[in-house]
N, C-alpha and C positions, 0 to 999 in steps of 0.2 A: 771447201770440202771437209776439212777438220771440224769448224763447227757445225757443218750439216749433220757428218756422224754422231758425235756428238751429241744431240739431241734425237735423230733417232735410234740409238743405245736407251738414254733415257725414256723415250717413247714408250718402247720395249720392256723396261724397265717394270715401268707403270702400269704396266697391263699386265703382266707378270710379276708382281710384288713378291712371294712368298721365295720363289728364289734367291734371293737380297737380300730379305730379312730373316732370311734360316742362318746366315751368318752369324749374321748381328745379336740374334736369341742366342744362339749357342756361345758368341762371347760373354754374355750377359750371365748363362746359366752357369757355367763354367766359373767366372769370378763368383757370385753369389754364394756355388755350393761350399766354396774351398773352407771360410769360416766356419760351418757346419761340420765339414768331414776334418778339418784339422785341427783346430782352436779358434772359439773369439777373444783369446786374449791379445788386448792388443799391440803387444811385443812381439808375440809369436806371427802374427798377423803381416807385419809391418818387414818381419825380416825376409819372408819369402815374396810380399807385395810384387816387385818389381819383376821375378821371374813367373809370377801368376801371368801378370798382363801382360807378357809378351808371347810367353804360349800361347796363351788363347788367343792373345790375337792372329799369330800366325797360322794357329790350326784354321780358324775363320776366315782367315785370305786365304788356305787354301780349299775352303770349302766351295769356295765361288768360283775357282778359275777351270773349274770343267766346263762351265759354260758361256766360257768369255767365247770362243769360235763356233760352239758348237749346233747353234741353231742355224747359223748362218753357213756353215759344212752341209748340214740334213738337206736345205733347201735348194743346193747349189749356190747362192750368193757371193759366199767365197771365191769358189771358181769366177762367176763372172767378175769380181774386184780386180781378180789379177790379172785378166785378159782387156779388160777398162781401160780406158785409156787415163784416167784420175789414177795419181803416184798411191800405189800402193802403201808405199811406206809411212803415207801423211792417215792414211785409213788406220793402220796399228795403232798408231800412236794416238790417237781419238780415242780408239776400242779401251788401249790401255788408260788411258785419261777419265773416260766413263767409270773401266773398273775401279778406280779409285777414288773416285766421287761417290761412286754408290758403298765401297766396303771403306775405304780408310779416313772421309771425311765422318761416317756415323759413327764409328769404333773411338773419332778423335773427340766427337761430341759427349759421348755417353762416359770418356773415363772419368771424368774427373768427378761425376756422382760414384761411380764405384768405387775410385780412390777415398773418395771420405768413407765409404762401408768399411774399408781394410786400412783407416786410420793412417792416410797419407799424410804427410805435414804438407805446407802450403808450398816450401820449396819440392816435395817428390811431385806432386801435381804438376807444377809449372815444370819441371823436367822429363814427367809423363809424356807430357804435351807436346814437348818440342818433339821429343825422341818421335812419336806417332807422326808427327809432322813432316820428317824427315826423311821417317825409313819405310812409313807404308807405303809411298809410291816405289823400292826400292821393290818391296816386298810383290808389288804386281806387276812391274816391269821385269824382272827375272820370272815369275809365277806366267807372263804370257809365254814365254819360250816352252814351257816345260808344257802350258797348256795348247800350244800352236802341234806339238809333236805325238801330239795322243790324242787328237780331235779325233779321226779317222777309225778311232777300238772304241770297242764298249766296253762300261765303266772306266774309264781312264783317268779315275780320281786317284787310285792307289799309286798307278805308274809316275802321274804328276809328283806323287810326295816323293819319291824314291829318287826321282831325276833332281828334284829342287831343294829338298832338304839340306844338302850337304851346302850348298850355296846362302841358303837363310843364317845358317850359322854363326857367321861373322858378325850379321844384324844381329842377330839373335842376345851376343857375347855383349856388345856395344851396349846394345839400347839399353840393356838390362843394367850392365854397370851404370851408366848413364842415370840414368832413374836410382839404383840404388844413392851415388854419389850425391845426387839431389836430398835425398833424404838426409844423409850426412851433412847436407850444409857444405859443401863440398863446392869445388870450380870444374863443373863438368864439358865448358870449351873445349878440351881436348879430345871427346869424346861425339863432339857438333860434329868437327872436323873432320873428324874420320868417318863419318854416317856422310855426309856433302861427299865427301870425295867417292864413298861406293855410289852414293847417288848418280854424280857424274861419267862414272865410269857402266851403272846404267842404263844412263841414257844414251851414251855413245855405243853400247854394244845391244843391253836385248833388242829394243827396235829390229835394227840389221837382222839379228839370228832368230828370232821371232818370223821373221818374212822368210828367212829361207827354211825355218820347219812347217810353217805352212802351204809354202810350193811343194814341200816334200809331200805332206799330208793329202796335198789336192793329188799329184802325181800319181799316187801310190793307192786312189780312190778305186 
């Protein structure tokens, strides 16, 4: 059942491209403009790098996650997954897997040509990389919770950010140092560590709290 979802998320996907890739442009546009509106010098460049790309990246994750439940809410789908006799909870966890294939494996592909625009050295890339490696599926497995709980209202992009934000922040603080430390030349292991351990923690929790904001959401239909 996992890989079934799986692939038809991807499905989906692909027939619906411009949804996926509105992220992805808007990371893209976002880094690109920042030399323009602030400096190309590239000292100036280099010092803010590392908190460019994690904003944007996060603004982009949460550009996406209004539509991780929500076509599958419109049609009823939802409702029927929960009444199914297939564990719902292996169905999340697909959903969330998809979104992270589609938003944080392209975000982890494209930085490392941006990083050379904004005069990364070779260690902030290879520290870019991990950090995105680490914390985008962080960044979509809390982002289903927030997006499990605001399926059910329209426009419920804004609500998402106000419920999730406070929570991104930790990733946010990390990855950013992370990457900076990279640049530095610096031993950023202690910074792995601490992105693994919120990862773990999760995947032990949104799963669970994702499925019960989504019974609320069906309930509440």
């Amino acid at each position: 059942m996992f890989v079934e979802t799986i692939r038809r998320e991807m499905l989906l996907a692909f027939r619906n491209p411009f949804e996926y890739l509105n992220p992805i442009i808007f990371f893209v546009i976002v880094i690109s403009l920042f030399p323009l509106g602030v400096s190309p010098a590239p000292d100036d460049l280099l010092a803010i790098a590392p908190g460019i790309f994690w904003v944007a990246a996060l603004l982009a994750t949460l550009l996406s996650l209004e539509q991780l439940f929500r076509s599958d809410f419109e049609d009823g789908s939802l409702e029927q997954m929960l009444v199914g006799r297939q564990p719902m909870l292996l169905i999340i966890m697909a959903k969330i897997t998809s979104h992270w294939m589609l938003t944080g494996i392209p975000l982890l592909c494209i930085s490392p040509l941006l990083g050379l625009m904004l005069y990364l050295p070779p260690g902030g890339i290879e520290a870019l990389m991990v950090s995105l490696l680490v914390a985008t599926p962080i960044l979509s497995l809390f982002g289903a919770v927030g997006s499990s709980l605001v399926v059910g209202l329209n426009r419920g992009g804004l609500l998402i950010s106000i419920l999730i934000l406070p929570v991104y922040v930790p990733v946010l603080i990390l990855a950013t140092a992370m990457v900076k430390t990279g640049i530095e030349g610096g031993n950023y292991a202690g910074h792995i560590y601490w992105l693994s351990a919120l990862l773990a923690l999760s995947l032990a929790m949104a799963p669970v709290a994702t499925l019960a904001g989504v019974r609320i959401s069906v309930s509440n239909r």
